[in-house]
N, CA, C and O atoms as a CHARMM CRD file, in Angstrom:
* protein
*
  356
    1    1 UNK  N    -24.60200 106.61600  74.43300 PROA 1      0.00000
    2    1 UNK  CA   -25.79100 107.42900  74.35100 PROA 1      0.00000
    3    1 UNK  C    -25.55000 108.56300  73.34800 PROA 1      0.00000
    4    1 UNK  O    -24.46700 109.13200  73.20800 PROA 1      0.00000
    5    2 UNK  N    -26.71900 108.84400  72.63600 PROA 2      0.00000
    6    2 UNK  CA   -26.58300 110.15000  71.82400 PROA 2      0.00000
    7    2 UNK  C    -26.07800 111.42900  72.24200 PROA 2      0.00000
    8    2 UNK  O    -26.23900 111.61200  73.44900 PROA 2      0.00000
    9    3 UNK  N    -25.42500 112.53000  71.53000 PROA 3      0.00000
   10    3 UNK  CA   -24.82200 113.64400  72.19900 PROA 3      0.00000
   11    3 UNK  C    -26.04300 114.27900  72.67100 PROA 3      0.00000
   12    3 UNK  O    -27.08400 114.25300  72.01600 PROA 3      0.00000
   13    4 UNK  N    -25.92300 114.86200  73.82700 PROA 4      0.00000
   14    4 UNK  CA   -27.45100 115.52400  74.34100 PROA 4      0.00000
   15    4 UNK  C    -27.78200 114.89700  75.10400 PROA 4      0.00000
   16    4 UNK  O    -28.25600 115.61500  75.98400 PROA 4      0.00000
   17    5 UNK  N    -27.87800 113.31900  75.51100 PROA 5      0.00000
   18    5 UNK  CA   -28.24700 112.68200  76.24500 PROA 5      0.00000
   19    5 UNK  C    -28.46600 113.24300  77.70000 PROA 5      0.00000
   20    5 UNK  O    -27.36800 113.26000  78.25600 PROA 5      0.00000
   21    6 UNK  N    -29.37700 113.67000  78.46200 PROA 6      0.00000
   22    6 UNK  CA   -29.14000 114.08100  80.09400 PROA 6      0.00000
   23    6 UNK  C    -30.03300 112.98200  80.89400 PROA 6      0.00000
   24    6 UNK  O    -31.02300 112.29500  80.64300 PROA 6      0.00000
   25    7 UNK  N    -29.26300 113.16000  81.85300 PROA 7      0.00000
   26    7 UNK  CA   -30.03700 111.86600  83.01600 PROA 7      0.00000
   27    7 UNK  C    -30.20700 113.04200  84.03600 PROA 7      0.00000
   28    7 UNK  O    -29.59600 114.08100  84.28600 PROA 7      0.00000
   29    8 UNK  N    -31.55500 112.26700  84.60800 PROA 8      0.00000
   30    8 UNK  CA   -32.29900 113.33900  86.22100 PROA 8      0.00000
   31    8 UNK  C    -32.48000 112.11300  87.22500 PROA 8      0.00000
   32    8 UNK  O    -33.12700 111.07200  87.11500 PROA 8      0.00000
   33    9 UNK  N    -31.62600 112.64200  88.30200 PROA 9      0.00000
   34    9 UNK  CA   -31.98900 112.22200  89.20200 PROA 9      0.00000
   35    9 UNK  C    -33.06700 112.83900  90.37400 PROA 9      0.00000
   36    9 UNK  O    -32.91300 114.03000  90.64200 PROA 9      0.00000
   37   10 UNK  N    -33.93500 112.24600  90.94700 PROA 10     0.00000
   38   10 UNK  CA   -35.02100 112.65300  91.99500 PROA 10     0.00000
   39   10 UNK  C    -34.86100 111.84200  93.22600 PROA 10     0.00000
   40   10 UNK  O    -34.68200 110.64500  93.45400 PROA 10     0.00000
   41   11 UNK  N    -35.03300 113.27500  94.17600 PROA 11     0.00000
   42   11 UNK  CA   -34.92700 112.74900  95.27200 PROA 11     0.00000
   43   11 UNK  C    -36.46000 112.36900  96.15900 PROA 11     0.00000
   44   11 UNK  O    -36.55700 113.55200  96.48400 PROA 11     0.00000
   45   12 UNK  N    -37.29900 111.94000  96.59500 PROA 12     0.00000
   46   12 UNK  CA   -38.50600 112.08800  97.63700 PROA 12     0.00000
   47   12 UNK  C    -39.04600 113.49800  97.37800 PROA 12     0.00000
   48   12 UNK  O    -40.12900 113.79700  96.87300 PROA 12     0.00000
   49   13 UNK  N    -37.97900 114.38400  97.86800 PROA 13     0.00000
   50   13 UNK  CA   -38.90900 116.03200  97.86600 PROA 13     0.00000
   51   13 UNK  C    -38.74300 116.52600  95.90400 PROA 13     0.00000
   52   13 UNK  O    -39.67400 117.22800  95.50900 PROA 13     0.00000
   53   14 UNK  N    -38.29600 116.38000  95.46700 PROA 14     0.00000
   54   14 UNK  CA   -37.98100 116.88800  94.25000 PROA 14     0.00000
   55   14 UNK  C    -39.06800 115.87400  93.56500 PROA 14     0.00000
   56   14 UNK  O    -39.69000 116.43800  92.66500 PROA 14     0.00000
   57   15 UNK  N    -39.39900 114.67300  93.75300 PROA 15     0.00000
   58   15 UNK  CA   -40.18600 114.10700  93.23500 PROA 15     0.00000
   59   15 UNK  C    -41.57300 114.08200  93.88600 PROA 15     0.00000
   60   15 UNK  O    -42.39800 113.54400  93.14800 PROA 15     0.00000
   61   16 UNK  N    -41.95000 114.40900  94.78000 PROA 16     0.00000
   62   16 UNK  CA   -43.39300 115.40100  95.39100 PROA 16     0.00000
   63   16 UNK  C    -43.49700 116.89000  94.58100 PROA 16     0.00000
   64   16 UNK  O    -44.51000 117.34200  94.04700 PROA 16     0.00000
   65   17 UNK  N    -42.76800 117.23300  94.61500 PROA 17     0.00000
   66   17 UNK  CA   -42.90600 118.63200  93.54200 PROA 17     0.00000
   67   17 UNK  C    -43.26000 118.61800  91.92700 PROA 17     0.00000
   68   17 UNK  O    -43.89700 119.37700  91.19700 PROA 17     0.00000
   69   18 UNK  N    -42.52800 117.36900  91.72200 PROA 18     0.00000
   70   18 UNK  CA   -42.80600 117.23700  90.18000 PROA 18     0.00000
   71   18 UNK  C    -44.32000 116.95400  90.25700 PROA 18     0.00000
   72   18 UNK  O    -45.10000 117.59500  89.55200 PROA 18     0.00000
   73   19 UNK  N    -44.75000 115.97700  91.12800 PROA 19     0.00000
   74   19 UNK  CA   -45.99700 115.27000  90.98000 PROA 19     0.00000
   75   19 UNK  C    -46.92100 116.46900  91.00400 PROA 19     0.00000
   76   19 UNK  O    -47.87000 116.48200  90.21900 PROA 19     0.00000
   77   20 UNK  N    -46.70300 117.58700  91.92800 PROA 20     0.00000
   78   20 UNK  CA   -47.82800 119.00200  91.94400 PROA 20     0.00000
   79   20 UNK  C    -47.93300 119.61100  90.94000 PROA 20     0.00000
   80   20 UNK  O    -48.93600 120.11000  90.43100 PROA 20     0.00000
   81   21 UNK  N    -46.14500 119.58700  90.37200 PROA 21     0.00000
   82   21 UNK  CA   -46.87300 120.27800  88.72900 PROA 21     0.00000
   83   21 UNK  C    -47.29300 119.62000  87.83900 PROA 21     0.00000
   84   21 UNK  O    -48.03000 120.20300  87.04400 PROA 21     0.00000
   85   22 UNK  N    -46.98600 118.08700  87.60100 PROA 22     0.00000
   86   22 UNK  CA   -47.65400 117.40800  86.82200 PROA 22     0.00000
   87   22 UNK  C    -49.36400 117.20900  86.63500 PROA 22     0.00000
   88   22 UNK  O    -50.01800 117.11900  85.59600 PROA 22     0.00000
   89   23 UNK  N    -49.79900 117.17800  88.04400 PROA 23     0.00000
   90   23 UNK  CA   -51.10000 117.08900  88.60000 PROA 23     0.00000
   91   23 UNK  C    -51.43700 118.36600  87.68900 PROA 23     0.00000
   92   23 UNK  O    -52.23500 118.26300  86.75800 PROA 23     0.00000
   93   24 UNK  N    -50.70900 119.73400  88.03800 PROA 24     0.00000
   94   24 UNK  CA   -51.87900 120.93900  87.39500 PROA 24     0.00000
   95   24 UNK  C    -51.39300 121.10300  85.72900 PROA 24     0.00000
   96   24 UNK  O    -51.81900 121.99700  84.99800 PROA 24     0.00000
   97   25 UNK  N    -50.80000 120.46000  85.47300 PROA 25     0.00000
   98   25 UNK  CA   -50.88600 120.05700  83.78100 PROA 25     0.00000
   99   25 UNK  C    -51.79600 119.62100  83.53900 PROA 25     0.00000
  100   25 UNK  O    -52.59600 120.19500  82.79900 PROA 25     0.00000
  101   26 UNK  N    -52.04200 118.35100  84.11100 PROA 26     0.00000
  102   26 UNK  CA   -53.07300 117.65800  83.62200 PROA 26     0.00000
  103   26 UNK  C    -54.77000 118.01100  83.66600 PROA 26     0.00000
  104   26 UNK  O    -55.67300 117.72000  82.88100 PROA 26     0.00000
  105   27 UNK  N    -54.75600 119.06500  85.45000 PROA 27     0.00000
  106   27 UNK  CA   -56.21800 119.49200  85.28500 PROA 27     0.00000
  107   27 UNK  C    -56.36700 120.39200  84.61500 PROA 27     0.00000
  108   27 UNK  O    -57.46900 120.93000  84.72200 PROA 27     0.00000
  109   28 UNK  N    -55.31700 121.03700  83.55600 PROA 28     0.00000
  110   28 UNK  CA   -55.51300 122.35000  82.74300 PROA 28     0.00000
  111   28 UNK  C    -56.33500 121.48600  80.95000 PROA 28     0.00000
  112   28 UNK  O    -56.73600 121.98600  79.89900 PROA 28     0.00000
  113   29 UNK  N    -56.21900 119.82900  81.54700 PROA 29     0.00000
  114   29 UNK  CA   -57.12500 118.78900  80.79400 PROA 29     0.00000
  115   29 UNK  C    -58.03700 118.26200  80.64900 PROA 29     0.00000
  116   29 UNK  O    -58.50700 117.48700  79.81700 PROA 29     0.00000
  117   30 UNK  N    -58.50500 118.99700  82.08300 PROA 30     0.00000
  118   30 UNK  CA   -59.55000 117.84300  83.02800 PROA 30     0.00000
  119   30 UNK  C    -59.29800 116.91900  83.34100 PROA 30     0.00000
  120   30 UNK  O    -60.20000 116.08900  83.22400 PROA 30     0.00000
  121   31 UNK  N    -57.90500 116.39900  83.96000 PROA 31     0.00000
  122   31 UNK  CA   -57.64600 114.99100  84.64200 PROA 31     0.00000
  123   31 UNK  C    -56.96700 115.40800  85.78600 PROA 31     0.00000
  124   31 UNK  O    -55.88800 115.93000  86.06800 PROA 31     0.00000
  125   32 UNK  N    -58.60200 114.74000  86.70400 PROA 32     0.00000
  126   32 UNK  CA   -58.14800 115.52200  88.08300 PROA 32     0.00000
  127   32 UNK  C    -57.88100 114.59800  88.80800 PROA 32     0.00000
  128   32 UNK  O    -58.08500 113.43300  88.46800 PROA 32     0.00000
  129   33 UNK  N    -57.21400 115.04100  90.30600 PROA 33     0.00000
  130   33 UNK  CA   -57.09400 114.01100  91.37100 PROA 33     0.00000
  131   33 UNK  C    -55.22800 113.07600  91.21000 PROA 33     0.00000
  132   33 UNK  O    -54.74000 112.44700  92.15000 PROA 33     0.00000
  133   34 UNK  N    -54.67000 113.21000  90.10400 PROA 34     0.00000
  134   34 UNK  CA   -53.55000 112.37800  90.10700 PROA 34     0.00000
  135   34 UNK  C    -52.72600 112.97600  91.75100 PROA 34     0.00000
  136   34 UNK  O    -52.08700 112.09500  92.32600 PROA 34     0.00000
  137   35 UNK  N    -52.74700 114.09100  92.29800 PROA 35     0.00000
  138   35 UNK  CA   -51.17700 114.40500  93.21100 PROA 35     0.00000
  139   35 UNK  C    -52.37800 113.78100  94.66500 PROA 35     0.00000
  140   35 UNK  O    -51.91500 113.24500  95.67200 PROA 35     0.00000
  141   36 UNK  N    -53.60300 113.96400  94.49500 PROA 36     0.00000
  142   36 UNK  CA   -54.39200 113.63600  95.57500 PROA 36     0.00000
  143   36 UNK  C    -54.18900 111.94900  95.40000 PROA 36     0.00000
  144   36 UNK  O    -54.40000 111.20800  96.36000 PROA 36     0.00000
  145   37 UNK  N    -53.81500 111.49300  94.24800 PROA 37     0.00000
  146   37 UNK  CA   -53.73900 109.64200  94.55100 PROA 37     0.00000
  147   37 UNK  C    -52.35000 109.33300  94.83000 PROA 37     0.00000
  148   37 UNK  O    -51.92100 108.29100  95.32600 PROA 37     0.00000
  149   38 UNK  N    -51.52200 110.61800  94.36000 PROA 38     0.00000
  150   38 UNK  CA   -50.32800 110.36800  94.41300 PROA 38     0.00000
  151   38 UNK  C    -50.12900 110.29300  96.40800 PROA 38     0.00000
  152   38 UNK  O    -49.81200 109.30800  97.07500 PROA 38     0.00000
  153   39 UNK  N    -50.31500 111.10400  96.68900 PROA 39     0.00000
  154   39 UNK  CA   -50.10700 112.12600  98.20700 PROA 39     0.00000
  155   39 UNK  C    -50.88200 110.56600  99.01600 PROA 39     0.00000
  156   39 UNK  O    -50.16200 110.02500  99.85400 PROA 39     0.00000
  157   40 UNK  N    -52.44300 109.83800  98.71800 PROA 40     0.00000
  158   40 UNK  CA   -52.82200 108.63200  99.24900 PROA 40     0.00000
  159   40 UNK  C    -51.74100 107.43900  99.22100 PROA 40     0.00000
  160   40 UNK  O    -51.65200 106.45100  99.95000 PROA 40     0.00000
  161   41 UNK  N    -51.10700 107.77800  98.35000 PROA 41     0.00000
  162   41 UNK  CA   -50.46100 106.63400  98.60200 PROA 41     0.00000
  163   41 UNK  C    -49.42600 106.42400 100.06100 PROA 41     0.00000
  164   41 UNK  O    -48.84200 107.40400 100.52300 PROA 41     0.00000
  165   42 UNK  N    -49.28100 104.94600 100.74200 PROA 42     0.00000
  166   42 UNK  CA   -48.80600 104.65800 102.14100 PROA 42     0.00000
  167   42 UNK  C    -47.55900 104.44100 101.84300 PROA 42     0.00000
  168   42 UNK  O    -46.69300 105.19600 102.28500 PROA 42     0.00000
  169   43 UNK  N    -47.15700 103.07200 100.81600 PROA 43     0.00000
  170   43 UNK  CA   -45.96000 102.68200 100.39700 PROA 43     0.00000
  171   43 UNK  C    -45.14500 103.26100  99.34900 PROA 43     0.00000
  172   43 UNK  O    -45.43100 103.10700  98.16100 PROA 43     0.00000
  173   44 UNK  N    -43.92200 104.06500  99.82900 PROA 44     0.00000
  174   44 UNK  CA   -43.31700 104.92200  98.74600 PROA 44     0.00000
  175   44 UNK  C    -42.69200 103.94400  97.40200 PROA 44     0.00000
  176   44 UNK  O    -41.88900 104.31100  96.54400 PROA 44     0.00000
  177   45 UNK  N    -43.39800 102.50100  97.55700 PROA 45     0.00000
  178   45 UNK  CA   -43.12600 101.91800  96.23500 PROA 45     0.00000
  179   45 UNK  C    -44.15700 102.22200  95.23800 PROA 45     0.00000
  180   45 UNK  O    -43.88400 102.49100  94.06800 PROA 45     0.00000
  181   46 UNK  N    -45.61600 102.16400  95.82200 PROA 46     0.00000
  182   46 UNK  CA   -46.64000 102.92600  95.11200 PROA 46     0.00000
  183   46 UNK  C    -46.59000 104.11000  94.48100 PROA 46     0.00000
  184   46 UNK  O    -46.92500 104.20600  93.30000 PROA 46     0.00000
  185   47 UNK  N    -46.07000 105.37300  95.35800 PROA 47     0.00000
  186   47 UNK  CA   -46.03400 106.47100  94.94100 PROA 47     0.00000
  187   47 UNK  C    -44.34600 106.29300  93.73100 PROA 47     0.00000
  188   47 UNK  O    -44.43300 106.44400  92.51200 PROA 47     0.00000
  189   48 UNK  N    -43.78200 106.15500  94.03300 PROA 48     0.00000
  190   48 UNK  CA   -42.99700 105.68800  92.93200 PROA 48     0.00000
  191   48 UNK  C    -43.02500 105.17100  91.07300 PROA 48     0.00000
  192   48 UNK  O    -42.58100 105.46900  89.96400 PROA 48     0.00000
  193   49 UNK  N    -43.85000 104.26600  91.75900 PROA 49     0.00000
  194   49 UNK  CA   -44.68100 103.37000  90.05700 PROA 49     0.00000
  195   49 UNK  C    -45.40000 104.39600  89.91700 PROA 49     0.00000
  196   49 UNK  O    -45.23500 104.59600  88.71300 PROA 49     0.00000
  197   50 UNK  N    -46.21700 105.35800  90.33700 PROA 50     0.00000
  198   50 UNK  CA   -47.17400 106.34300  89.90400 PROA 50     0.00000
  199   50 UNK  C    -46.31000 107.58600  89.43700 PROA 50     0.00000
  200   50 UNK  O    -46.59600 107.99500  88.31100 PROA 50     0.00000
  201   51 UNK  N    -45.68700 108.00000  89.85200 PROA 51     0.00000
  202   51 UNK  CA   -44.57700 108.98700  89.64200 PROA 51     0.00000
  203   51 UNK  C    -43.59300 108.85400  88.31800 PROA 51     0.00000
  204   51 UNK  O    -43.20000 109.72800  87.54500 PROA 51     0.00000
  205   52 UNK  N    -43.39900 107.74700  88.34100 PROA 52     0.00000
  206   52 UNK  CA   -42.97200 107.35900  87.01000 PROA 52     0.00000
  207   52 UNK  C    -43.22500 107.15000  85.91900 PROA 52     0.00000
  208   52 UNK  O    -42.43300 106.86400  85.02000 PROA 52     0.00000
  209   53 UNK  N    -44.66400 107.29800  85.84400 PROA 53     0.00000
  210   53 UNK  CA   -45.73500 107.09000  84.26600 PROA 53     0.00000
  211   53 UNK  C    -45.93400 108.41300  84.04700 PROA 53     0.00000
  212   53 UNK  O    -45.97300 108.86700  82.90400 PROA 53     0.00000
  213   54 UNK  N    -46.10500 109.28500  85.31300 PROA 54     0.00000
  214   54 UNK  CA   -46.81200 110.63400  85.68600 PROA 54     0.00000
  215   54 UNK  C    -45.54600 111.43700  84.88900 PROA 54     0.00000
  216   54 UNK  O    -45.79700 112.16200  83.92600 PROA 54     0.00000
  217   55 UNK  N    -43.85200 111.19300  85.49200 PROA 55     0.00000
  218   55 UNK  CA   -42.89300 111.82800  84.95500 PROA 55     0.00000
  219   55 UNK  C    -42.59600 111.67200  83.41600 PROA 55     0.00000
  220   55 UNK  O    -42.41800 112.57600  82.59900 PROA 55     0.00000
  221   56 UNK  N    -42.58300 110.06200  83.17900 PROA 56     0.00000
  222   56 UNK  CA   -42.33600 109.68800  81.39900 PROA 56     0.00000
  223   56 UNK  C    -44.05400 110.46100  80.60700 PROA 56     0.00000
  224   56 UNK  O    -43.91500 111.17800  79.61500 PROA 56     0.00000
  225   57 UNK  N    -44.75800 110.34000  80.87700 PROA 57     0.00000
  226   57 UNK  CA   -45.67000 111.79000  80.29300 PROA 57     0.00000
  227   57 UNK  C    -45.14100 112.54900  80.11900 PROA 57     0.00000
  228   57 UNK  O    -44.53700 112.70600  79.05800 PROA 57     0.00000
  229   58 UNK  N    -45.12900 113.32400  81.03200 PROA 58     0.00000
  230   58 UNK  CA   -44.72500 114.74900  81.01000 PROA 58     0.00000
  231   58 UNK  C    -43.00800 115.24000  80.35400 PROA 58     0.00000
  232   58 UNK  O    -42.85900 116.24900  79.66500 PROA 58     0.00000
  233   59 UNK  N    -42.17500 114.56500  80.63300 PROA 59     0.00000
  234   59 UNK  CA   -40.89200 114.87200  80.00600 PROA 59     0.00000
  235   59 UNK  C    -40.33900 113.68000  78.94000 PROA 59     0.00000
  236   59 UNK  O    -39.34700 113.98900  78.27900 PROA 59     0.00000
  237   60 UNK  N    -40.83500 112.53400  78.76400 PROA 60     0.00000
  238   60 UNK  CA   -40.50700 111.96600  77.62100 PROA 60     0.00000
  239   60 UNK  C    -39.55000 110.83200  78.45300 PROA 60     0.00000
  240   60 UNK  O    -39.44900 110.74100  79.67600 PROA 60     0.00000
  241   61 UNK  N    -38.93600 110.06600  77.51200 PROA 61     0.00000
  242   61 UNK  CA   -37.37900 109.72900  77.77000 PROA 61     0.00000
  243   61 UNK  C    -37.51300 108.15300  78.32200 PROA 61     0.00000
  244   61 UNK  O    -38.49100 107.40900  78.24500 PROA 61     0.00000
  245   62 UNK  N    -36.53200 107.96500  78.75400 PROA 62     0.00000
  246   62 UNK  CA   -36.36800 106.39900  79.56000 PROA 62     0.00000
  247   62 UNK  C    -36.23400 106.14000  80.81100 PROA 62     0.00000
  248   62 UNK  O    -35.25900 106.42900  81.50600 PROA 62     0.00000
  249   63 UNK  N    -37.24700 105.56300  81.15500 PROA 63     0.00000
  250   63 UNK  CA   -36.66800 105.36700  82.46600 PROA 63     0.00000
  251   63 UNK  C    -36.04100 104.07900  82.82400 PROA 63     0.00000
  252   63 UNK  O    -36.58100 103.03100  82.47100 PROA 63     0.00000
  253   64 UNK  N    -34.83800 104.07800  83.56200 PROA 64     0.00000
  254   64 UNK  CA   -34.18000 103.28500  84.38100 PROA 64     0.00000
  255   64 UNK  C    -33.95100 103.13300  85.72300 PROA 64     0.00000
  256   64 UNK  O    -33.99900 104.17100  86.38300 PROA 64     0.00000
  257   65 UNK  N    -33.68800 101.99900  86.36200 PROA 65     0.00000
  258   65 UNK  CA   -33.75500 101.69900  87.68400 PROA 65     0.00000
  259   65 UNK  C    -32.36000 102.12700  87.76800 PROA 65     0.00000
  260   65 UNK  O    -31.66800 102.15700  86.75000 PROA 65     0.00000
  261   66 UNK  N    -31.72000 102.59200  89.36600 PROA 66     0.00000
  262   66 UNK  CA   -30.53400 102.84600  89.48600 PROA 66     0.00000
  263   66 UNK  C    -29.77000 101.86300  89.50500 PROA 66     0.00000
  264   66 UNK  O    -28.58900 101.97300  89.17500 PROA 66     0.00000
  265   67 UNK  N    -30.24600 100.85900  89.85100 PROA 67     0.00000
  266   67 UNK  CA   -29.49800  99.45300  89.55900 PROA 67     0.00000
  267   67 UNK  C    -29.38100  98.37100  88.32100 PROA 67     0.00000
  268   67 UNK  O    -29.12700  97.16700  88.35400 PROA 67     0.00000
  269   68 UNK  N    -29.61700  99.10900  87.40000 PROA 68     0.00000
  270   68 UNK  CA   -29.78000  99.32400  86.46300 PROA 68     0.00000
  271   68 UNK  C    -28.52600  99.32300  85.41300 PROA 68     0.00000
  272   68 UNK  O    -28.57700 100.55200  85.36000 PROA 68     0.00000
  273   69 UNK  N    -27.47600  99.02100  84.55900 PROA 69     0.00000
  274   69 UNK  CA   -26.42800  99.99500  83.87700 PROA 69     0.00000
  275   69 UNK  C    -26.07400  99.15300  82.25500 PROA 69     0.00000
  276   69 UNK  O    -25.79700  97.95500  82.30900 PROA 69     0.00000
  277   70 UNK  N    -26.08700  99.42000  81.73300 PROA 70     0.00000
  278   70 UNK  CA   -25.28100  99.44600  80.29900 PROA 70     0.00000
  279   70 UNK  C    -24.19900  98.55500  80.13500 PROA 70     0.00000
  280   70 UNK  O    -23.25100  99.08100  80.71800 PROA 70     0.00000
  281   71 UNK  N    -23.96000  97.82600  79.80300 PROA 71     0.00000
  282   71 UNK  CA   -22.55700  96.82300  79.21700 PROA 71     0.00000
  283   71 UNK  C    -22.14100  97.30300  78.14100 PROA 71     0.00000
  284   71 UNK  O    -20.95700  97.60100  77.98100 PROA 71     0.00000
  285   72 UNK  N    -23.07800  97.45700  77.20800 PROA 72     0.00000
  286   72 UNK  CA   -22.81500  97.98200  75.55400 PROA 72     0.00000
  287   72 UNK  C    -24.00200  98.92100  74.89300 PROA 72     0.00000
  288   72 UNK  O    -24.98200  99.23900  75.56500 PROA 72     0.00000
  289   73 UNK  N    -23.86900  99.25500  73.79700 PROA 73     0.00000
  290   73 UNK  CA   -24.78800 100.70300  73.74900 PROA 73     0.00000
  291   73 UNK  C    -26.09700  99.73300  73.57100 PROA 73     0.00000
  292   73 UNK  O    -26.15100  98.55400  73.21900 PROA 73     0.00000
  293   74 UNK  N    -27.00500 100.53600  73.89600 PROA 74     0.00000
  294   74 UNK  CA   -28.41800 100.05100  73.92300 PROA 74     0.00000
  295   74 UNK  C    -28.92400 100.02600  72.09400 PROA 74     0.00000
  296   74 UNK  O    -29.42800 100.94000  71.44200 PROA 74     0.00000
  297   75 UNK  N    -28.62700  98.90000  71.74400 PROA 75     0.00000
  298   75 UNK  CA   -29.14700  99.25100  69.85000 PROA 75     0.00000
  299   75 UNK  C    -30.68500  99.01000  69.94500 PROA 75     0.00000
  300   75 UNK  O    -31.31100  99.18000  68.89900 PROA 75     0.00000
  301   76 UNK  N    -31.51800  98.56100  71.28300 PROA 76     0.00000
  302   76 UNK  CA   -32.86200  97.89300  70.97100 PROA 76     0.00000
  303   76 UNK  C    -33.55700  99.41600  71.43900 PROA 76     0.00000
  304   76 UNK  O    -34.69800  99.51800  71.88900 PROA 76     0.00000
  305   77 UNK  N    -32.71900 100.42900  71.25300 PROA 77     0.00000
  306   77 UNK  CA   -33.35900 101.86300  71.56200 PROA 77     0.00000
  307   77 UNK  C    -32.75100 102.60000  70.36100 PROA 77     0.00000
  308   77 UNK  O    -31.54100 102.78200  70.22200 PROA 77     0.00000
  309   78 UNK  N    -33.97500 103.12700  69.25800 PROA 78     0.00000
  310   78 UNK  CA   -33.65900 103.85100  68.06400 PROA 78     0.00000
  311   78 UNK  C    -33.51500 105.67100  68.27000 PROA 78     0.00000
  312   78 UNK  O    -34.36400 106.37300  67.71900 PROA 78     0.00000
  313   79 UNK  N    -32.49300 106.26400  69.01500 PROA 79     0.00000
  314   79 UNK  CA   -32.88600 107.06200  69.27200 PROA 79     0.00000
  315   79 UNK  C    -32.88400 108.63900  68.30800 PROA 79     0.00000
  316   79 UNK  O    -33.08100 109.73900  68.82600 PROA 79     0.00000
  317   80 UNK  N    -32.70400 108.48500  67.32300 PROA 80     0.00000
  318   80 UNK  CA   -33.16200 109.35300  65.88700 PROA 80     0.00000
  319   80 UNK  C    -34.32800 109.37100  65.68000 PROA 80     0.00000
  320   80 UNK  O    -34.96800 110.41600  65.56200 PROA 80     0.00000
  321   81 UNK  N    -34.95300 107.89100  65.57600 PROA 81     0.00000
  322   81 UNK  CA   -36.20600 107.91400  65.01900 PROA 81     0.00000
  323   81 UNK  C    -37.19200 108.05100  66.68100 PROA 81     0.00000
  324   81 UNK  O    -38.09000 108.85800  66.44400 PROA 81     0.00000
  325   82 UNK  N    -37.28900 107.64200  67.92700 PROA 82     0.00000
  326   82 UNK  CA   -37.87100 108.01700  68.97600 PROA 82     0.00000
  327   82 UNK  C    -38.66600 106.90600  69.35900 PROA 82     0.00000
  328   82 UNK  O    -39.66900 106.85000  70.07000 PROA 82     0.00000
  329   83 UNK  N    -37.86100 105.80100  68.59200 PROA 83     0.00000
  330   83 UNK  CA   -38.46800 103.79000  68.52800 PROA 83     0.00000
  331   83 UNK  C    -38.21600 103.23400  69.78900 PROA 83     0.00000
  332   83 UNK  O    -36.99800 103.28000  69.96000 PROA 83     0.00000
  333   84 UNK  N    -38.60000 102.89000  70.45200 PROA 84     0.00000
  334   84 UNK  CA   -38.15400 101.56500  71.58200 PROA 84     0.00000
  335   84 UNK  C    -38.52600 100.18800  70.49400 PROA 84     0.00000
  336   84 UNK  O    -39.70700 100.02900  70.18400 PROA 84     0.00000
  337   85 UNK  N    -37.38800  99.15300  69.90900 PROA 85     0.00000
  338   85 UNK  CA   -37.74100  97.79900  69.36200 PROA 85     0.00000
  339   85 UNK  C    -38.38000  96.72300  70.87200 PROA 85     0.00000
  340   85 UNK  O    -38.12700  96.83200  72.07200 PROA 85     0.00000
  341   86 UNK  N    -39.20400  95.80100  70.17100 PROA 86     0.00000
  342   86 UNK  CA   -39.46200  95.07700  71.20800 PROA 86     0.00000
  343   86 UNK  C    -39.16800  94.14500  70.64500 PROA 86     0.00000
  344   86 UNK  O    -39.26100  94.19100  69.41900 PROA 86     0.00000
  345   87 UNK  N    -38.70800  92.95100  71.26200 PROA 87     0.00000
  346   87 UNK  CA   -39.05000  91.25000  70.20800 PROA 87     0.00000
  347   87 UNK  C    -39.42400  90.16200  70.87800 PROA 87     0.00000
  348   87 UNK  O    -38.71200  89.36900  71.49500 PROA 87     0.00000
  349   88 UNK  N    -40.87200  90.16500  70.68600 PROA 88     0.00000
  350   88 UNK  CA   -41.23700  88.90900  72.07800 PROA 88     0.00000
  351   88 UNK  C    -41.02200  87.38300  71.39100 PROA 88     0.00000
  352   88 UNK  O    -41.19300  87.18600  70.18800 PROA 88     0.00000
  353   89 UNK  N    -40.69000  86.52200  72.17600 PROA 89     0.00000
  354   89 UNK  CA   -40.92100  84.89100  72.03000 PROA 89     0.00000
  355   89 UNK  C    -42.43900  84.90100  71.45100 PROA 89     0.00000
  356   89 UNK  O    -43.00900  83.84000  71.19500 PROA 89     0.00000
């Protein structure tokens, strides 16, 4: 990884908090209601997938699953230029 590189981990409560400030970012946009769809949600796999589009908005970056890890450096991530490569079949 590039020098600088930082990884965040979130826990349940740390990631309910992000979602409140993310929510009043966004109504300072007029996009209301995200922590009220967030907070509806039953299955913390839902609130999760929502939390995670909500977080890569707001702070940028990559997300990875914790199960997840690296063998060799990631080259299909340009990270100078701010590229994700894709190459479909």
């Amino acid at each position: 990884m590039p020098n600088g590189t930082e990884f965040h981990y979130f826990n349940q409560l740390e990631a309910d908090a992000s979602m409140k400030n993310i929510s009043k970012k966004l109504e300072a946009l007029n996009i209301t209601g995200l922590y009220d769809a967030y907070a509806a949600c039953r299955a913390k796999s839902f609130k999760s997938d929502l939390w995670r589009w909500a977080i890569m908005w707001d702070q940028g970056g990559i997300y990875l699953d914790a199960k997840f890890f690296f063998t060799e450096y990631p080259d299909w991530i340009d990270f100078e230029n701010e590229e994700f490569l894709v190459c479909g079949d």
